[in-house]
C-alpha positions in Angstrom: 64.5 -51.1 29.7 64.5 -47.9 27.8 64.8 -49.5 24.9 63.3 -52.3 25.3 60.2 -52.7 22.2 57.7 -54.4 24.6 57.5 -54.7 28.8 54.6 -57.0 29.9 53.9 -56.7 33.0 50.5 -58.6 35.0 49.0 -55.8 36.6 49.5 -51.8 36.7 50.4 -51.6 40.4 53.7 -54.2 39.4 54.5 -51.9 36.6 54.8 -49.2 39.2 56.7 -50.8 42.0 59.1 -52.0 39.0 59.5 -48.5 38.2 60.7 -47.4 41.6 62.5 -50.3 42.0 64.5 -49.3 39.0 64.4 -45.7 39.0 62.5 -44.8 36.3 59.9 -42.1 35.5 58.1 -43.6 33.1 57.9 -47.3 31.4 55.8 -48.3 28.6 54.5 -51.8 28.9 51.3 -53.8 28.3 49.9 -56.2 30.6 50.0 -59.8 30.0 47.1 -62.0 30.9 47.9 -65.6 32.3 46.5 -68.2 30.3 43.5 -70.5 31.8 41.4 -72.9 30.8 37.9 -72.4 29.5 35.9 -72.4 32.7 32.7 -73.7 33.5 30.5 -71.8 35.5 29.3 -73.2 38.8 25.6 -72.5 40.1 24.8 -69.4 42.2 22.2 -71.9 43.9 25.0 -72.2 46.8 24.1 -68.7 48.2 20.1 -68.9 48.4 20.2 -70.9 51.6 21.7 -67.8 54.0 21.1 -70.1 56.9 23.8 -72.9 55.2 27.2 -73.6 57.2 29.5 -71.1 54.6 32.5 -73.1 53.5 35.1 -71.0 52.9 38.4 -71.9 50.7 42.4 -70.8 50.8 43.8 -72.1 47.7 47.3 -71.5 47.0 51.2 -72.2 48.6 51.4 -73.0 52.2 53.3 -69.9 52.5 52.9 -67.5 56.2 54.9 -64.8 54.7 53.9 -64.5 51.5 50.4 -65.2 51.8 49.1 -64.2 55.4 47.5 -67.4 56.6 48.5 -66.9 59.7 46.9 -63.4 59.8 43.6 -65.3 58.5 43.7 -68.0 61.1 44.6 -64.7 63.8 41.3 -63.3 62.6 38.8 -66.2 62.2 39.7 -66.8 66.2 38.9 -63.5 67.1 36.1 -62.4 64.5 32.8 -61.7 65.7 29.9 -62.7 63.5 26.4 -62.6 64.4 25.2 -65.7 62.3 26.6 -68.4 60.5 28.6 -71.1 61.2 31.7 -71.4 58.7 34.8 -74.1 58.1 37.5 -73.5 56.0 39.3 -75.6 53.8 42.9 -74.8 53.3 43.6 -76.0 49.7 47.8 -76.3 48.5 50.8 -77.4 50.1 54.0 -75.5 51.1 56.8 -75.9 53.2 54.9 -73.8 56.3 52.3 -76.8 56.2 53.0 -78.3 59.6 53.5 -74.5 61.2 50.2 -73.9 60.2 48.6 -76.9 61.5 50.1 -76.5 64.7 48.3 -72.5 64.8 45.2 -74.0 63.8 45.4 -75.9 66.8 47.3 -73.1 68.8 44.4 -70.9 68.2 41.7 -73.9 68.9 40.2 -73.4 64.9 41.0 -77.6 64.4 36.8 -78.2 64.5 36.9 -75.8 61.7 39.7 -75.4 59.8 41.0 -78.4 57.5 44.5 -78.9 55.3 42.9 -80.6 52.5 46.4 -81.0 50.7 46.9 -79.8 46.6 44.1 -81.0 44.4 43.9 -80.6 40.5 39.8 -80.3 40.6 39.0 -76.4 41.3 35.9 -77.2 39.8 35.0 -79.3 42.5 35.9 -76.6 45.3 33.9 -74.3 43.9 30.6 -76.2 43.3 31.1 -76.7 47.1 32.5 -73.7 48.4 31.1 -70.2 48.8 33.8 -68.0 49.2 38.0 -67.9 48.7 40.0 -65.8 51.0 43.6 -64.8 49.9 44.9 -62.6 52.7 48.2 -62.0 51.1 51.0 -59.8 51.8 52.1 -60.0 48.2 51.1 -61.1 45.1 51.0 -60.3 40.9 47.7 -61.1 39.4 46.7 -64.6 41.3 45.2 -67.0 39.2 43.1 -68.2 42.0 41.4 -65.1 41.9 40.6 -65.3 38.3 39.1 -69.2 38.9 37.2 -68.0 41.4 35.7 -65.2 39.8 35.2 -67.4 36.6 33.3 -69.6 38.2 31.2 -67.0 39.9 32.2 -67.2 43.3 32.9 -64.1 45.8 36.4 -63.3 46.6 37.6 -61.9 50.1 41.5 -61.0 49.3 43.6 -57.7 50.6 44.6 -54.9 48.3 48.1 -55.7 47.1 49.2 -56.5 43.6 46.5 -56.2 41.3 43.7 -56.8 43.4 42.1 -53.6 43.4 41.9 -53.7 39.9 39.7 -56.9 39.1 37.6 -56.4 42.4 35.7 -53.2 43.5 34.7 -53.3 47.2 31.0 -54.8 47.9 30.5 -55.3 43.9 32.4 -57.7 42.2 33.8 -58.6 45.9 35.5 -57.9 48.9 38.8 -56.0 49.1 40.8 -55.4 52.4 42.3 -52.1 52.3 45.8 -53.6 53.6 46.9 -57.0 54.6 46.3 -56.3 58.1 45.0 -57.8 61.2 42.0 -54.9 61.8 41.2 -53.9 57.7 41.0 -58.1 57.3 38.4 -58.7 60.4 36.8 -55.3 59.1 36.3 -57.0 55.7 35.5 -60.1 56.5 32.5 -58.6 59.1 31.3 -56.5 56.3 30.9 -59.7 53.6 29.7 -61.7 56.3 26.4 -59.1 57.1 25.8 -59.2 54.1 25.7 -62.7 53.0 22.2 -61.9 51.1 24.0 -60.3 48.6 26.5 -62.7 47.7 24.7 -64.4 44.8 24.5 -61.0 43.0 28.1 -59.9 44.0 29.1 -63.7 42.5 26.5 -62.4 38.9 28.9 -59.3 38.7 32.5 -60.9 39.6 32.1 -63.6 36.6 31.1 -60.2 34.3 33.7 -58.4 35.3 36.6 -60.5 35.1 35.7 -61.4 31.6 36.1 -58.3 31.0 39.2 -57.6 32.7 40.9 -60.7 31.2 40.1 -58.7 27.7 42.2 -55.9 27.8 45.7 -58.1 28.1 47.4 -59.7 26.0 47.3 -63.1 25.8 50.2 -65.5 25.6 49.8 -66.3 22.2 49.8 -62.6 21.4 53.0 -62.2 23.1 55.1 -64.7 21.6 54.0 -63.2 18.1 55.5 -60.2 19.4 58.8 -61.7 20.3 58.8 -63.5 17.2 58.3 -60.8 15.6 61.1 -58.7 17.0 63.7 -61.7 16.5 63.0 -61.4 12.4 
């Protein structure tokens, strides 16, 4: 790794795990930005009506360990909110799929949680669809984050991989401190008071993650590099 001419890498906090993981003091690398389509913006119009059922979407692998649905279903049985009603739509398939039906049903969530399978139309969630929750335990950079974002919708996801550094707290979205039963229900209280502010925190994620997405390199620019070292 030492003499390696380029490390990419998809966030900083990966580039420091690697680094304990293999011992090392310091690593130079340069983070890599996964590709994505040109994205279409969806209308902010969904968050003027603060009385609206919220419709709230996981999309991603059916996976418990990896990405803390059941910790999100734990919560959504037990969270207090003072106003509105919500459903969430569980977007993805995964070998945990019939596990996680039978908690949605084990915690009595079945009137409002739904398995809605894979589907290749994110666009479609998201004209529909107020807010994604990723309450992972791990992750890299998730794409699902980025559409989201993109597409100006808020994002309530837990501080691991590199989360924290596309999303600042109650700005550009929500950010659990730890993928946790009380930081998640702590977050998910504080979006939900203050649902009057999600159209402008939706304004500032699509800003900022265009912004973010700059400072990679792209996978074009990457394979120049490798094609340069190889001549």
């Amino acid at each position: 790794w030492e003499k390696s001419s380029n490390n990419f890498v998809v966030s900083h906090r990966i580039a420091e795990i690697f680094k304990r993981q293999i011992g090392m003091k310091e690593l130079g690398y340069k983070l890599a930005i996964n590709p994505m389509e040109q994205v279409k913006m969806c209308s902010i119009d969904i968050y003027k009506d603060v009385e609206s059922v919220v419709k709230l979407a996981f999309v991603g692998t059916l996976d418990i360990e990896v990405k803390g649905i059941a910790l999100l279903l734990q919560v959504l049985a037990e969270i207090k909110l003072d106003r509105p009603e919500w459903e969430l739509n569980l977007y993805g398939e995964g070998t945990d799929r019939d596990l996680i039906q039978e908690l949605i049903f084990q915690f009595e969530l079945d009137h409002r949680v739904h398995l809605k399978g894979w589907t290749d139309n994110i666009n479609e969630v998201w004209n529909s669809h107020h807010l994604l929750l990723l309450p992972s335990f791990n992750e890299g950079m998730p794409m699902v984050v980025h559409e989201a974002m993109l597409r100006k919708r808020v994002v309530i996801t837990t501080d691991v991989g590199g989360n924290a550094e596309i999303i600042k707290n109650d700005v550009t979205g929500y950010l659990s401190p730890s993928a946790s039963f009380k930081h998640l229900k702590q977050t998910m209280e504080s979006a939900f008071a203050a649902r009057n502010k999600w159209g402008t925190i939706a304004e500032a994620a699509r800003e900022s993650i265009l912004e973010s997405r700059k400072l990679g390199s792209s996978i074009v620019e990457i394979l120049n590099e490798i094609e340069h070292e190889l001549h």
